[in-house]
C-alpha positions, 0 to 999 in steps of 0.5 A: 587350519584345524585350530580355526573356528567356522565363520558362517556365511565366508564360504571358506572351510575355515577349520579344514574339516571339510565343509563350508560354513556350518553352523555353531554347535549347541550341546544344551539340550539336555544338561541337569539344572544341578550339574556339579561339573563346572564344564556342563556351565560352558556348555549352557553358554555354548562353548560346546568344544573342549580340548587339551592344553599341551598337544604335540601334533600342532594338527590336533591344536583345537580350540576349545574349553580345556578345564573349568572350576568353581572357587570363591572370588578370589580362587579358593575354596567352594561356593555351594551347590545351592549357587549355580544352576543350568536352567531352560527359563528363569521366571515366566518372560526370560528364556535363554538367549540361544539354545536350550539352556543358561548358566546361573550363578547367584550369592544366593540360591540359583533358582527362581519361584517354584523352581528345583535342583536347587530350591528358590529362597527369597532374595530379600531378605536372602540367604546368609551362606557363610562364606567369604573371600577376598575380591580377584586380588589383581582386580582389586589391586588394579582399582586401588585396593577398593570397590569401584564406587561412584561419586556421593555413594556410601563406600563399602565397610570392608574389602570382602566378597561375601557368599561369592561364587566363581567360574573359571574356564580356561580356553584355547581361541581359534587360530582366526579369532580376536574377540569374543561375545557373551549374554550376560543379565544381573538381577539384585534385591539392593535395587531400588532402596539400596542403591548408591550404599555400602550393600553395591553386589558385584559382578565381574568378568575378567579376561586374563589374555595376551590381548592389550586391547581389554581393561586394565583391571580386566574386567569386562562386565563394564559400563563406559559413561564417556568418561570413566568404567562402571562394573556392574553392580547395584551402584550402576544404576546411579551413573548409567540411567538405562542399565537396568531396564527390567525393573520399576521405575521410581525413587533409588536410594533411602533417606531414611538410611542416609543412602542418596535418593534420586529419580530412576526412568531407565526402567523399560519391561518390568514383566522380565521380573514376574516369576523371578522371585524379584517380583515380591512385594516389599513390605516395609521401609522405602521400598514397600510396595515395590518389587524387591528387586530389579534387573539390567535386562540382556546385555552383550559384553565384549573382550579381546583375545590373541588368535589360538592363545590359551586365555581365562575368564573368571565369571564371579558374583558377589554379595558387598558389604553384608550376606543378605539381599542377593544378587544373580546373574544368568549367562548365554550365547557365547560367539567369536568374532575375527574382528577386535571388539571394544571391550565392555558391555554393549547400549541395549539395542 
């Protein structure tokens, strides 16, 4: 039916437009790394279709991206332009996972060293942009009215999301899917000496769909451990040794600042950092000598959703517990999949 999506390699016009497994659309070739429309950002993860929500003629009921939108993390508001960026590259080693392009999203500047429209600013100390929210209010409520945390870490002074930035998109899923996949790789300058304090960045992804088979508090961007669900933010590090990979390995943490220290080995490719702007040198404190931050590396992360229903995902980084030290996160390759996926992030391969 025409509300399908082509599945390469069934031999079957899934979407009756006559021809048998084409190959997914790119449309990223030639997007501006500045672009202010929210939809440009869908079309760098390859979400390259869009419709309209409400049409009469169920033969015309495609899948796609019916709106997008910038807000702040709890859906008010305007993050600044000097946050978000489509780039071909980002540093010397990371390029995008599929096509020409990714999304960046950053509580900082969306850029890394010598980069343009925007301009780089170092991520330690960061960039203090002034704004604020709250967190997604049904995320946090869904975790008690708190930031997830793990056990012994400093727990955040405030409930707030600090010069955060959000992206919405609204999409109808063919009529033959039930999950979804997208790349998705977060970089913080609270890694290493930060780790396990009240500074623990975010990122989440919430999928608001008719699908009971996501999270409870709807947030994929999680790490299951065998026993409970880890967002993904600075404090990962702590309880799932392997999830950053592009980074040094070494001391998290800072006695001096009464942050828990432990040993960290789940580092793997400290090049992906070079050129990033993560790979300054630290000067001082526990981290000197160190780069200033580090990375979890490409990750897969799933989420369910009901054949042609009209969902969201809600795409937001965060700064915690302060407006300095930034956090970034780049995004790609967005595919569906007619199988139920289990929802989170995927072991890197």
């Amino acid at each position: 039916n025409p509300g399908a999506y082509e599945v390469e390699g069934n031999d079957v016009d899934d979407d009756c437009d006559g021809d048998k497994d084409e190959p997914a659309l790119e449309c990223d070739d030639a997007l501006p790394s500045n672009s202010g429309d929210p939809r440009d950002y869908a079309r760098a993860m390859e979400l390259c279709q869009f419709t309209q929500e409400n049409v009469a003629d169920p033969t015309k009921r495609i899948w796609g991206v019916i709106d997008a939108d910038f807000s702040l993390a709890d859906g008010s508001g305007n993050p600044l332009a000097v946050q978000r960026a489509i780039r071909g590259g980002f540093g010397d080693s990371i390029g995008p996972e599929r096509g020409d392009a990714m999304a960046i999203l950053s509580s900082g500047h969306a850029a890394a060293t010598g980069d343009s429209n925007p301009n780089y600013a170092g991520f330690q100390i960061g960039m203090d942009l002034g704004t604020a929210s709250d967190p997604p209010a049904d995320w946090a409520t869904a975790n008690g009215g708190k930031l997830p945390n793990p056990p012994g870490c400093q727990e955040a002074g405030e409930l707030s999301s600090n010069d955060p930035i959000m992206l919405t998109l609204r999409v109808r899923a063919p009529t033959n899917a039930s999950s979804f996949s997208a790349k998705m790789f977060f970089f913080s300058a609270e890694f290493p000496e930060w780790v396990c304090s009240q500074y623990n960045d975010f990122f989440v992804a919430l999928v608001d769909s008719d699908s009971q088979d996501n999270p409870p508090d709807k947030n994929i961007a999680i790490w299951n451990d065998g026993d409970q669900h880890w967002p993904v933010g600075v404090n990962l590090a702590k309880v799932a040794d392997g999830l950053f990979t592009a980074c040094q390995n070494g001391t998290i943490g800072c006695l001096d600042k009464n942050i828990p220290e432990s040993q960290y080995t789940g580092c793997e490719d400290a090049s992906l950092v070079v050129g990033t702007g993560f790979d300054e040198l630290d000067t001082g404190g526990c981290g000197q000598g160190k780069y200033v931050g580090g990375g979890t590396g490409w990750l897969t992360m799933n989420g369910n959703v009901e054949p042609g229903e009209v969902f969201e995902i809600r795409l937001a980084v965060w700064d915690s517990g302060g407006h300095i030290f930034d956090s970034l996160v780049l995004l790609d390759d967005w595919e569906w999949s007619v199988e139920a996926a289990e929802p989170g992030l995927e072991p890197p391969q």
